[in-house]
C-alpha positions in Angstrom: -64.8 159.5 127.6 -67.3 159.8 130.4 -67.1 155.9 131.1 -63.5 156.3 131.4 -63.5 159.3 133.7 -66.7 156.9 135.8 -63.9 154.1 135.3 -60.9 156.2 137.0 -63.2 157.6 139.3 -63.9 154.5 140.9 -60.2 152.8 140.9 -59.8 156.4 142.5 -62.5 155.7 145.1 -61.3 152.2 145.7 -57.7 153.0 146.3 -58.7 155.5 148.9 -61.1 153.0 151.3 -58.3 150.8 150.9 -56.0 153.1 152.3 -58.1 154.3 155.0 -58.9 150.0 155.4 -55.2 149.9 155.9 -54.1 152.9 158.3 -57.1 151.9 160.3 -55.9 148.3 160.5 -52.5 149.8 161.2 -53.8 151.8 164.1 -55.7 148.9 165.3 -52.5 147.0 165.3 -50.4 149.5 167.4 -53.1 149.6 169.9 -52.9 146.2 170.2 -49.7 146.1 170.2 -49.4 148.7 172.5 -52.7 146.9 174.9 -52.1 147.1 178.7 -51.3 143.6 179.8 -53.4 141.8 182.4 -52.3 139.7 185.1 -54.2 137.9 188.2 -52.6 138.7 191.7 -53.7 136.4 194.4 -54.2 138.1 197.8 -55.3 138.9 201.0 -59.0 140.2 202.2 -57.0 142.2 204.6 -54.8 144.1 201.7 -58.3 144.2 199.4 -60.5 145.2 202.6 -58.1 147.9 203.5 -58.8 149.5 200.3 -55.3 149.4 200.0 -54.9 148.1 196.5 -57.7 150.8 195.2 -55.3 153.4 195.7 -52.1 151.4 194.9 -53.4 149.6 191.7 -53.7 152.3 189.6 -50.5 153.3 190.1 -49.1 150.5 189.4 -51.2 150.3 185.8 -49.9 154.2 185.2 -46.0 153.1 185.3 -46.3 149.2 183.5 -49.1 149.7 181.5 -50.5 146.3 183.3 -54.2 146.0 185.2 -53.6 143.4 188.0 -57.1 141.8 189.0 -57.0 140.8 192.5 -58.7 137.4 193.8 -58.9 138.4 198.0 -58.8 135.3 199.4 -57.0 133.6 203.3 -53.0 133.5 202.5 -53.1 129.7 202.3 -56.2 130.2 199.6 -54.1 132.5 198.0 -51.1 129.9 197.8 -52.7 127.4 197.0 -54.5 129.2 193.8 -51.1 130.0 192.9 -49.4 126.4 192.8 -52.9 125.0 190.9 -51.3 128.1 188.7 -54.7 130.2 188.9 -52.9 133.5 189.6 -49.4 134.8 188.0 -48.1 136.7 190.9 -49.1 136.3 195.2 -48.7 139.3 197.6 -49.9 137.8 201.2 -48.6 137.7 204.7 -47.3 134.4 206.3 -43.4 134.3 206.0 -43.6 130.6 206.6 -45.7 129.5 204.5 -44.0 132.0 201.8 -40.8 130.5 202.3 -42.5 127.0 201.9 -44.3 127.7 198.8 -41.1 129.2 197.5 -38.7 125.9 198.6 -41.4 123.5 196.7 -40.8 125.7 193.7 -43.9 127.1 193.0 -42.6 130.9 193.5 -39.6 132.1 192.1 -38.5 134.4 194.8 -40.1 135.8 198.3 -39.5 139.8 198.0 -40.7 141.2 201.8 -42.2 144.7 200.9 -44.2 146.2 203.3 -45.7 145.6 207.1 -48.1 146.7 209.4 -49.1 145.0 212.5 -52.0 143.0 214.4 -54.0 144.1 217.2 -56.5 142.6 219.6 -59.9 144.6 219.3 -62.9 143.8 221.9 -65.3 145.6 223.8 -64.6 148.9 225.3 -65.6 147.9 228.8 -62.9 145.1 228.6 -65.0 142.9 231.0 -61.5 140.8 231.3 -59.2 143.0 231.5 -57.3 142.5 228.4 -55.9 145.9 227.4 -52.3 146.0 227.6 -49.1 145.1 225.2 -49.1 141.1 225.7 -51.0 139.4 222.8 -50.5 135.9 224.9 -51.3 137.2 228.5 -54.1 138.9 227.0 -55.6 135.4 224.8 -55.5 133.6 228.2 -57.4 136.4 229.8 -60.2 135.6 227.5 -59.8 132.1 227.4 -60.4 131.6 231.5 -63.2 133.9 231.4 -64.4 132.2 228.1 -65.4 135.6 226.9 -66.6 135.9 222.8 -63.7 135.8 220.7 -64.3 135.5 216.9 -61.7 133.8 214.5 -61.0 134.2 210.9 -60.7 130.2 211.0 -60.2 130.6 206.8 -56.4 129.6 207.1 -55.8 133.1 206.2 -52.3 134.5 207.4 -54.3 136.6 210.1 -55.8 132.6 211.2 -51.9 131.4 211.0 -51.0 134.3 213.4 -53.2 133.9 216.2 -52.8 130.0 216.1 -49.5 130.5 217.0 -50.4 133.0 219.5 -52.8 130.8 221.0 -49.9 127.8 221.2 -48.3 130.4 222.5 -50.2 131.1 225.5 -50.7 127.2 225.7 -54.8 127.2 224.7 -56.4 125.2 222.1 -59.6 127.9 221.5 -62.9 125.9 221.8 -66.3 125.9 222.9 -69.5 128.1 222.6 -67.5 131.3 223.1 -65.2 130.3 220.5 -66.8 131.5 216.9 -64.7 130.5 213.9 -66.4 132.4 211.2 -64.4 130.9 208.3 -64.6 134.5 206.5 -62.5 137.0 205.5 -61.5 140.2 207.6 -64.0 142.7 207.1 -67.0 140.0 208.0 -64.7 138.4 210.7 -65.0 142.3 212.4 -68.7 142.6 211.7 -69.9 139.1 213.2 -67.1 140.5 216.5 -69.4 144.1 216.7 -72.3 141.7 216.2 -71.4 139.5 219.5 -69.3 142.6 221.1 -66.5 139.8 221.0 -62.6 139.9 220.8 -60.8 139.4 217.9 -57.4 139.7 216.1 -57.3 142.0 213.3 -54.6 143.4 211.1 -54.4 147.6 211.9 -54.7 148.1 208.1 -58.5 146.6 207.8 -59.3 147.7 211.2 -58.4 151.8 210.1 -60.4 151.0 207.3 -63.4 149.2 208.8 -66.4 151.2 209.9 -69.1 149.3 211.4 -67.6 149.0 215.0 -70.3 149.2 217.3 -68.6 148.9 220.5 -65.0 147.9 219.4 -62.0 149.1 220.3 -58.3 148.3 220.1 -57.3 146.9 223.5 -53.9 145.0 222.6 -51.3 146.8 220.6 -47.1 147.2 220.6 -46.1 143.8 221.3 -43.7 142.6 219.0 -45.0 139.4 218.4 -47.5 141.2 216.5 -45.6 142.3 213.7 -47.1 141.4 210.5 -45.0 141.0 207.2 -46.4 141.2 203.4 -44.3 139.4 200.6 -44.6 139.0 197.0 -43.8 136.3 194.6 -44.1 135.6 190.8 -45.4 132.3 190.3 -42.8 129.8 188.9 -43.6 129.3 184.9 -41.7 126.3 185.4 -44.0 125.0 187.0 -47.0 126.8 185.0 -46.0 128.0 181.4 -49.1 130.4 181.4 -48.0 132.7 183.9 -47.5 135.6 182.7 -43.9 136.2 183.9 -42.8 139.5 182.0 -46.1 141.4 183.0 -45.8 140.4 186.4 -42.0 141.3 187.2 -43.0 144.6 185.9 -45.4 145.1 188.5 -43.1 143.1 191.0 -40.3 145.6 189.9 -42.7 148.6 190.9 -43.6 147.4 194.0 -40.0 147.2 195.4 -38.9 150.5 193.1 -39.2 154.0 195.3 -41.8 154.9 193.7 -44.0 151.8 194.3 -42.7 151.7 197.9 -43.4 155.7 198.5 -47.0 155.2 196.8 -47.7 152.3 199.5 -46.3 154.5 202.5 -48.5 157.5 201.2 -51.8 155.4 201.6 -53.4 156.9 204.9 -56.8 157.0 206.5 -57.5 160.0 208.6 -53.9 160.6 208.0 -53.0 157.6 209.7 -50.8 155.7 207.2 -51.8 151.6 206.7 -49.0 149.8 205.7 -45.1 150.6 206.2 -42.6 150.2 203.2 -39.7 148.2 204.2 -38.0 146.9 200.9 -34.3 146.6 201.1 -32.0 145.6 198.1 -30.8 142.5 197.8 -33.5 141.1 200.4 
C-alpha cells in the first residue's frame, strides 16, 4: 500500500513539473511571439548628432513594437549601405540622390517627412564680412579672402549641398585654407571652433552642438538653404532579407500625426530642430 501511494505520488509529482515545463514553454512562446522586431535604419550624423532620433526612437518602439538601430553615416554612405542591402530602411537628406537610388530600384518609394535648413557658422568678428542671407555671395567672400573654411568632404548630403553652393558661386574650394575633414557633423564643427573657421552646418546639429568656441551663425534665410529629409524602405527585390513588414511600420509612424507631431515637438532651449512637412499622397 505505501509503495503504491510512493508510486501515485510521484506520477503526481511528474505530471505537475510537466505542466509547469509546458505553461512555461508556452509563456516563453508568446513572448517570442510577441518579441519587438529589429530593424537597421541607415542615416545621417546630422539626424543622430542632433540627438534627434534619441527622443524620436523610442517613440517609435512604443507604437510598432520595433527597435530601429541607427548606423550615422554621410547620405551617400548611407545609400550606398542600403543597395549592398546592409540596412532595411534609409532616412537621409539629398533629394537627388534619393530619387536616384529610388529609380535604380533599390528603394521602394521616397516619402519627404521633415526639413530644417543649413546655415553658414564662422567667427564672430566675421573678418570677411560674410553675415547676411546669400549662401553664394557669402562662399565667395571667403574664397577671395581665403579665409578657414572646414568641409564635411564625407559625401554626406551636408557635402552635396555646399558643392552645389560652391558651383554656384563659380569656386572650386582648394588650398591651405580649405580643410576637408572627411568627418561627420559634430567633428566637422569642432575641427571649425578649433581653426575659428567657416563652415556649413545643418541648424539641427548646430542647436545641439556645444563646443563652439567663437562660432556663430552668420548666414541664414536664403532659400537655397533649405534642407529636406526623406525616407525609404529598402527594395526586398532586390535584398530578400530586409525586413519589409517591420520597417513599413515604422515608415507608417513616421508619416502618421503622431510620428510627425513627435518630430515637431523635439526642441532645444525651446527651439524646435526639425519641421514636419508630410503630405498625403507625396
Amino acid at each position: 500500500m505505501e509503495r503504491d501511494l510512493t508510486s501515485i505520488a510521484e506520477r503526481v509529482t511528474r505530471w505537475a513539473i510537466g505542466g509547469i515545463a509546458t505553461a512555461a514553454l508556452g509563456m516563453a512562446a508568446a513572448q517570442i511571439a510577441f518579441a519587438q522586431e529589429v530593424i537597421t535604419m541607415a542615416s545621417t550624423t546630422s539626424t543622430e548628432q542632433s540627438g534627434l532620433f534619441k527622443y524620436l526612437l523610442p517613440e517609435v518602439k512604443k507604437a510598432t513594437n520595433v527597435e530601429v538601430r541607427v548606423v550615422a553615416v554621410g547620405t551617400g554612405q548611407a545609400l550606398d549601405m542600403a543597395r549592398r542591402g546592409d540596412a532595411d530602411i534609409v532616412f537621409v537628406h539629398d533629394q537627388s540622390a534619393e530619387e536616384k537610388f529610388v529609380a535604380e530600384g533599390f528603394g521602394v518609394k521616397r516619402f519627404p517627412v521633415m526639413y530644417n535648413d543649413f546655415v553658414i557658422v564662422g567667427p564672430k568678428s566675421d573678418p570677411v564680412n560674410a553675415k547676411g542671407s546669400d549662401v553664394v555671395a557669402a562662399l565667395r567672400k571667403i574664397s577671395e579672402a581665403q579665409a578657414p573654411f572646414a568641409s564635411r568632404a564625407d559625401k554626406s548630403g551636408t557635402h552635396a549641398a555646399e558643392l552645389r553652393y560652391w558651383k554656384a558661386a563659380g569656386v572650386d574650394p582648394k588650398g591651405a585654407w580649405y580643410r576637408e575633414t572627411g568627418s561627420g557633423m559634430g567633428p566637422t564643427l569642432n575641427t571649425a571652433a578649433g581653426m575659428n573657421a567657416y563652415a556649413l552646418a545643418d541648424r539641427g546639429t548646430w542647436l545641439s552642438f556645444k563646443n563652439r568656441g567663437d562660432l556663430a551663425i552668420l548666414v541664414e534665410g536664403d532659400a537655397r538653404l533649405f534642407n529636406q529629409y526623406g525616407v525609404m524602405i529598402v527594395n526586398p527585390a532586390k535584398h530578400s532579407h530586409v525586413k519589409k513588414d517591420a520597417a513599413q511600420k515604422v515608415l507608417d509612424y513616421l508619416v502618421s500625426p503622431a510620428g510627425q507631431a513627435a518630430i515637431a515637438s523635439y526642441r532645444i532651449e525651446g527651439e524646435p530642430l526639425f519641421f514636419a512637412n508630410y503630405k498625403p499622397g507625396s
